[in-house]
N, C-alpha and C positions, 0 to 999 in steps of 0.2 A: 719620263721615258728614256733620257739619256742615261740617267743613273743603271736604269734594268738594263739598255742593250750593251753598255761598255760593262757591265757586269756579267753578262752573257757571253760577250767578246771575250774576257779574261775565263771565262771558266770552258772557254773550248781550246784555248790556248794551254790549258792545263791538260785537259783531253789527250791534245795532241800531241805535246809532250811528254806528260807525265804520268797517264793512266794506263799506262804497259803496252802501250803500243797497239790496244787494240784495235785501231783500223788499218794497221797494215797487214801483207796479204796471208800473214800466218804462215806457223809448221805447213809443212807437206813434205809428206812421205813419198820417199820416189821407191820405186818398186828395189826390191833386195833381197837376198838370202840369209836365211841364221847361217850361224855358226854352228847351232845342235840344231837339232828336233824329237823335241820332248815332244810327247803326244799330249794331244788338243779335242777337248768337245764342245763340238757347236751349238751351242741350244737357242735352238727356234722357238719361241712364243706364238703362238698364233689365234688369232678367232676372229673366225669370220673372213680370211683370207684367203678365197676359192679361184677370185679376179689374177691377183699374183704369185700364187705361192708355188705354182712349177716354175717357174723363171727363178726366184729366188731359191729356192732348194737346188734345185739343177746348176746353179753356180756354184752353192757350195758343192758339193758332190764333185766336182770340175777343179776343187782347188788342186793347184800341180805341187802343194807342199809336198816334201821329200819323206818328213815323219808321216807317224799312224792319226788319224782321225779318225772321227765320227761327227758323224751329222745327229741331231737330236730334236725331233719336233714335237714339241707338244700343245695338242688341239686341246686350245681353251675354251671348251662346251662351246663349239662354233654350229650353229643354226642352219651351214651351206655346205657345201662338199667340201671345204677343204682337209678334211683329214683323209676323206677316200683319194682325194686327187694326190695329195704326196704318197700314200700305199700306192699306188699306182706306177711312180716313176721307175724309173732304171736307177740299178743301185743300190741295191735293198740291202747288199753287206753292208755298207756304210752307212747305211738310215735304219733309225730306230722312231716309231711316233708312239707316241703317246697320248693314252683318250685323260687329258687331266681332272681330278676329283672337285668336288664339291667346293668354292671358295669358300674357307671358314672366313669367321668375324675378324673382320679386323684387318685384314690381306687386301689391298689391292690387287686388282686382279691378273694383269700382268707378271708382277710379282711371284704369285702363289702358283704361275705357269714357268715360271722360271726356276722357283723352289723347288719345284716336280720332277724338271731335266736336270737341274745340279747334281739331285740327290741321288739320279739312276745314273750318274756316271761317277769315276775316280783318276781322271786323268789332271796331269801336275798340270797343265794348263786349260782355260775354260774361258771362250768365246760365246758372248752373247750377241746377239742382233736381231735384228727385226722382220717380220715375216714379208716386206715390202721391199727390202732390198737386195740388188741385184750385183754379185764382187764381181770383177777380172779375178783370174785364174791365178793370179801372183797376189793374192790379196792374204790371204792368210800368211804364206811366208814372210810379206814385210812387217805384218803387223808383229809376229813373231821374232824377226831380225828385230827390230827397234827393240823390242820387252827384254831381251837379252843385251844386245849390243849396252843399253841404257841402263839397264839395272835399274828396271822400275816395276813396281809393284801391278802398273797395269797402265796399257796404252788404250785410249778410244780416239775416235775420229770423228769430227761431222762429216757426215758423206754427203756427196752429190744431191741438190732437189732438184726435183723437176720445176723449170722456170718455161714454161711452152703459152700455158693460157695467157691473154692479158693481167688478168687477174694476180697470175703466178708472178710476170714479168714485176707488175707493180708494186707487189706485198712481202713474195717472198725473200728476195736478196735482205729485207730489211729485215729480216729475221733471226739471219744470221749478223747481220750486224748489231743487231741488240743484246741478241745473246753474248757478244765480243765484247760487246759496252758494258754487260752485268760482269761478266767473267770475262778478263781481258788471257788469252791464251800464255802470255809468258810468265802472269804472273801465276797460273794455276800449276805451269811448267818449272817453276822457282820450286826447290824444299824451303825454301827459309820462308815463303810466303804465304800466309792460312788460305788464299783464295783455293777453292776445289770446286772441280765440274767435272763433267762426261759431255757426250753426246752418245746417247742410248745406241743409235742405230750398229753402234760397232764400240764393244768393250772388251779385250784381252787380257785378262786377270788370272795372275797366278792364284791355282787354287789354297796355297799357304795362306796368300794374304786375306781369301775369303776368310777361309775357316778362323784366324785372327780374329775378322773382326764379328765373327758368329755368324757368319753366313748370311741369306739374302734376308734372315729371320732378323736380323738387325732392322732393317729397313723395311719390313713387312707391309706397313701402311703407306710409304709412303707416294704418293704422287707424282712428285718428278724424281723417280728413280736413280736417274742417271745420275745426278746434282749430288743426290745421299747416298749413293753407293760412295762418287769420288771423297768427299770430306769424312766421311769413316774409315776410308785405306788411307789415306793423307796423314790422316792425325798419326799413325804411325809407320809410315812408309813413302813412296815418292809418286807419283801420276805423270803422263805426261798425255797429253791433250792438241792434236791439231787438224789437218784438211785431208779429207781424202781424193784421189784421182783416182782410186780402184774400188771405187762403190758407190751406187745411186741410188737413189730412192726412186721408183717408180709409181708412188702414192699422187696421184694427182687432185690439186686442188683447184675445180676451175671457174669457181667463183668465189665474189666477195662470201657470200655465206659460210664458206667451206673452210676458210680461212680465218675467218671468225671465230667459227666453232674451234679450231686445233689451237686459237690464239688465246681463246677464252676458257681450255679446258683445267691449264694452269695457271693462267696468268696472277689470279688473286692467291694461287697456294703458294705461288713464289713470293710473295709479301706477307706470307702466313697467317692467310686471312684477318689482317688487323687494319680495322677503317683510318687508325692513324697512321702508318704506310701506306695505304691507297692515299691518302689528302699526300703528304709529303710528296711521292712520285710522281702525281697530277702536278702537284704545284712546278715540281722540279722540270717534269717532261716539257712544260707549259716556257718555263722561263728559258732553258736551253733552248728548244726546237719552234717558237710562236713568238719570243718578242723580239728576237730577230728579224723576223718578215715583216711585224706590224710595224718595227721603229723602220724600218727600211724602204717599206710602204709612206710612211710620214716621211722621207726625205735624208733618213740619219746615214749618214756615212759608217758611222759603226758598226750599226744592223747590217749593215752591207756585207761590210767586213767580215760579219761573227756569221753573215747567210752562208758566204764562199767558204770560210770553213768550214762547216758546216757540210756542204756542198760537198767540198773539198775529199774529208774523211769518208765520203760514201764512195768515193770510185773504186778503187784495190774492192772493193767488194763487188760492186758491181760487174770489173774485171772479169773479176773470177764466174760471172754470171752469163758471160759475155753481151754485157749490155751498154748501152751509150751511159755515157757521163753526163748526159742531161739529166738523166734518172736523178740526178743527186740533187738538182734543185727543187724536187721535187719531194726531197724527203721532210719539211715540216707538214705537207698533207700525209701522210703517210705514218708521222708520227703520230696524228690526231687518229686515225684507224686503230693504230694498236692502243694508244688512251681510251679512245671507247670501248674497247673490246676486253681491256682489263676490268674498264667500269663497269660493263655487262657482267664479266665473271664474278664483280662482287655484289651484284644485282640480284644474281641468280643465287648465290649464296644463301643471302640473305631474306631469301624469298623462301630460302627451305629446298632449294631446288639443288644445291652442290653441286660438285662436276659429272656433268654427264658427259660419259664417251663408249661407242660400239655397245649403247642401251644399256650400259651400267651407271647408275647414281651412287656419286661419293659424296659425304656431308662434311669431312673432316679431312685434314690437311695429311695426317699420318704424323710419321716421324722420319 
């Protein structure tokens, strides 16, 4: 046991040093104006989003950019009113919906809603997000100030979760610090460095760089969208990736189930569905975040050591959550939730069942 927790102690000591900084409290964009304003289409994806999507449409609609926009929704065969409820809103010059076609083979679904609004607009810039979330009014112009001021091929942002339920308090902040722990932000924010990510909810992508790398038809299959959009623009151009304070999600997730499900819809596509990546990651998650507690539990000063780290690396996020710093000793249970819930999504895999999400079954990982 000593050998594993002084082994675990050095490898969070490397974390925290040397893995790009991802627990600290990241980019954020403070609100700003371009310099131009090139005109921007917003394409909204949507299905099934009747709950939210006057609040998130109505924000876009609301952006105080100085250029021309449009708003662009497209209802992906939603089952509930929300395509009548966006026809509906104030602003009908700026919005366009669309009832989207038939998913052919091969398309996730998302995706082949997003391929819809690309292809009905031609504007040199192109904003995608999510039919969940809700911007400030100055939210477009930064994202837009940044894509120029940087000279990057395309800015995204994670935005705001809702952190309200218990549930939320105790699951979600560590969500985003996983994601920071897979893809540590500076070094996706490096050109010299191959890491590449998004966070879907907010992508500003010059359409140059689309049409490069063949449009969203590159990525057609794949599942975590955001992930493979950013390393197909990367591989020849720049990204830049950080936190938003002008966008929230207002998707709430207010149980352990619900949280399950969003954790397990990709969890095993991110290891690309291979059982020797799932053992590796088990094992790995296991030795960073569990023999910590158990040596420290037995008496080791080490584990102590490697817990408070440990610990330690969780607050700047929690911060940003605004949650106690107790939360952080709390995160090797927390890490056993998302372990099982990667192990369920390859459970379910393997069961024939692939990713199910809003009643759609995927069997395959895409590209």
């Amino acid at each position: 046991m000593l050998v594993a927790s002084t082994a675990a102690f050095l490898a969070w000591i490397y974390l925290l040093v040397a893995h790009g900084r991802f627990w600290q409290a990241g980019p954020i964009l403070e609100p700003s104006a371009p310099i131009s304003h090139p005109a921007v289409a917003i394409v909204v994806p949507a299905r099934d989003e009747a709950e939210g999507i006057a609040a998130s449409l109505s924000s876009l609609l609301a952006q105080s950019y100085q250029g021309r926009f449009r708003v662009v929704m497209v209802d992906d065969n939603s089952t509930d009113d929300t395509a009548a409820i966006a026809r509906m809103l104030p602003g009908a010059e700026r919005l366009t919906v669309i009832s989207g076609k038939a998913r052919p083979a091969g398309w996730a679904g998302k995706l082949w809603a997003v391929h819809q609004g690309v292809a009905a607009t031609g504007e040199e810039l192109v904003l995608l997000t999510d039919a969940d979330i809700v911007h400030d009014p100055r939210h477009l112009s930064t994202l837009v100030a940044k894509l120029l001021s940087s000279r990057v091929d395309m800015v995204s942002e994670m935005v705001a979760l809702r952190c309200e339920a218990l549930a939320e308090r105790a699951l979600i902040p560590a969500f985003v610090y996983f994601f920071a722990l897979l893809y540590p932000f500076a070094r996706v924010n490096d050109g010299l460095c191959a890491t590449a990510a998004a966070a879907g909810g907010t992508v500003l992508i010059r359409r140059a760089a689309l049409e490069r790398i063949g449009g969203i038809t590159a990525i057609s299959g794949a599942l975590i969208d955001d992930v493979a959009l950013a390393g197909r623009v990367k591989r020849g151009g720049r990204i830049w990736l950080g936190h938003s304070r002008l966008a929230r999600s207002v998707r709430p997730y207010p149980d352990l189930g619900s949280i399950w499900r969003m954790v397990a819809r990709s969890a095993y596509v991110q290891l690309r569905l291979s059982p020797w990546l799932l053992a590796g990651s088990t094992v790995g998650l296991a030795w960073l975040f569990l023999v910590p507690v158990v040596a420290c539990l037995a008496g080791s000063v080490v584990g102590l050591a490697a817990w408070l780290l440990m610990a330690g690396s969780f607050v700047p996020t929690l911060r940003r959550f605004g949650l106690s710093p107790l939360w952080g000793v709390a995160l090797p249970g927390i890490a056993i939730f998302y372990m099982a819930a990667t192990l369920g999504s390859a459970l379910d895999h393997h069961r024939g069942r692939g990713v199910v999400w809003k009643r759609r079954a995927y069997t395959e990982a895409g590209s």
